[in-house]
C-alpha positions as CSV (number, residue, x, y, z in Angstrom):
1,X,82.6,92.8,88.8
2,X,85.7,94.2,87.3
3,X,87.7,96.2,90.3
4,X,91.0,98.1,90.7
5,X,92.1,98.5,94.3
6,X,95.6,101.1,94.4
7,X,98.0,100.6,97.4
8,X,101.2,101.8,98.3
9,X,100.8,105.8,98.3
10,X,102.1,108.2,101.2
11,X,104.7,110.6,102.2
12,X,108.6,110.5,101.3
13,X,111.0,112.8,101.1
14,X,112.6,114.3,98.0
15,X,114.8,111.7,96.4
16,X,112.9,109.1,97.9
17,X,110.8,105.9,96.7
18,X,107.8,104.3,96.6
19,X,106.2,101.5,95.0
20,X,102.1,101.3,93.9
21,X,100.0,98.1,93.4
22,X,97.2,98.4,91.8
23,X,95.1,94.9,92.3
24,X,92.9,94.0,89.6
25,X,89.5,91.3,89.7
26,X,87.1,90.9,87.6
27,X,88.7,90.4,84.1
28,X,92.4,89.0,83.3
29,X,95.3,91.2,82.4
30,X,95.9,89.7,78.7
31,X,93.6,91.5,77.0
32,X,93.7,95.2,79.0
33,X,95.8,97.7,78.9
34,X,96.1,98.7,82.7
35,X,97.4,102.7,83.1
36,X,98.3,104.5,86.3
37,X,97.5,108.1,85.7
38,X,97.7,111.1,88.4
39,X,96.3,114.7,89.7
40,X,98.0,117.1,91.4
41,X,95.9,119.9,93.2
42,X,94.9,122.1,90.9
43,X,96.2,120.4,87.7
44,X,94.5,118.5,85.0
45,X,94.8,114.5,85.2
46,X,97.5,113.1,83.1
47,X,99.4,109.7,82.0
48,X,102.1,108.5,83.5
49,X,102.9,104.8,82.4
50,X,101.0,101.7,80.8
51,X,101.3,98.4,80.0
52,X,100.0,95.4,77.9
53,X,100.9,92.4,77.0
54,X,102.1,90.5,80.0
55,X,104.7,93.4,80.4
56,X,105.8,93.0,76.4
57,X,104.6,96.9,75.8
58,X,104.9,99.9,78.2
59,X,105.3,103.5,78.0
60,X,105.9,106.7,79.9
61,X,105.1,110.2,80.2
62,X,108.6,111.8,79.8
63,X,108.3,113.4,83.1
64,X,108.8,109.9,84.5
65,X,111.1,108.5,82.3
66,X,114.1,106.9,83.3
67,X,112.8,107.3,87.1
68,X,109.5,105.2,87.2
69,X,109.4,101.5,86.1
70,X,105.7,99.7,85.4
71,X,105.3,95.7,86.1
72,X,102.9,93.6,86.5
73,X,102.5,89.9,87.6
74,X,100.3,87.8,85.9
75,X,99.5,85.4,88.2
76,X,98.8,88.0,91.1
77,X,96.7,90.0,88.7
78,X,98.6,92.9,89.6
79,X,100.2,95.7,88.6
80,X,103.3,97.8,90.2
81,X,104.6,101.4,89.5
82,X,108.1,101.7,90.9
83,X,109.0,105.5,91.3
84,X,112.3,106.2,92.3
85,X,114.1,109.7,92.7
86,X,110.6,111.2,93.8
87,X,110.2,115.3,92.8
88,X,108.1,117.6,94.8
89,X,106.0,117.8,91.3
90,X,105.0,114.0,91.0
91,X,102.8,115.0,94.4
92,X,99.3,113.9,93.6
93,X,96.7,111.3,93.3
94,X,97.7,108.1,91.8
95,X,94.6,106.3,89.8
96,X,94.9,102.9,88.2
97,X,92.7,102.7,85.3
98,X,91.6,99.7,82.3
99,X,90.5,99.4,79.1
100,X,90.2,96.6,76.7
101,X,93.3,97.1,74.3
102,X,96.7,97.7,74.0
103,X,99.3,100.1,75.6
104,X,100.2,102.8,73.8
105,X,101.8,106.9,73.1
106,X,97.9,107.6,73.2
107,X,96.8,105.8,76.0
108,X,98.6,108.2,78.1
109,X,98.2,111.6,75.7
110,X,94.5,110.3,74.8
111,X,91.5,112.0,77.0
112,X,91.5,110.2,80.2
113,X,88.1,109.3,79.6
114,X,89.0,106.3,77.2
115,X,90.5,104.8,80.4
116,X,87.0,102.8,81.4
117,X,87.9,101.5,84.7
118,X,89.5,103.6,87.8
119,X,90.3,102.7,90.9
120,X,89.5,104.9,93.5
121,X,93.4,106.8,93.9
122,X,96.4,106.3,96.4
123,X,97.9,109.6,97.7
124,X,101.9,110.5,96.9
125,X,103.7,113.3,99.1
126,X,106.8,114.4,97.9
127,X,107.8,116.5,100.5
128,X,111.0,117.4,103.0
């Protein structure tokens, strides 16, 4: 059964970082595209980063760019978001999600709904 467990969220001050897993069983990473997308309270769900390929494609919602760095290991099965110089505004609820394909502008921009697979969210607080 194909499952995405998140890890990592919680509360840090502005400026701050944090690091989220997101532990994937159930299918290999090769042929998925594995997405971390986010809510704040009050906001719609968007895209923040992606990847494919064993790490060879990733991409980023310019809010994050240049601050938040995607990975993944292979042979783990898992994938990390580094965020780095946390904002107030990246507050929210951090989902890993999958689909069979490859990363992409759209897989961020795209309705989240093409995004088949969500893990159940990790919590971020940006806050002083």
């Amino acid at each position: 059964q194909l499952q995405l467990v998140e890890s990592g969220g919680g509360l840090v001050q502005p400026g701050g970082s944090l690091r989220l897993s997101c532990a994937v069983s159930g299918f290999p990473l090769d042929n998925y595209v594995i997405g971390w997308f986010r809510q704040a309270p009050g906001k719609e769900r968007e895209g923040v980063s992606c990847i494919s390929n064993s790490g060879g494609l990733t991409n980023y919602a310019d809010s994050v760019k240049g601050r938040f760095t995607i990975s993944s290991d292979n042979a783990k099965n898992t994938v990390y978001l580094q965020m780095n110089s946390l904002k107030a505004e990246d507050t929210a609820v951090y989902y890993c999600t999958a689909t069979q394909g490859y990363c992409s502008d759209y897989t961020l921009t795209g309705p989240y709904y093409t995004m088949d697979y969500w893990g159940k969210g990790t919590l971020v607080t940006v806050s002083p």
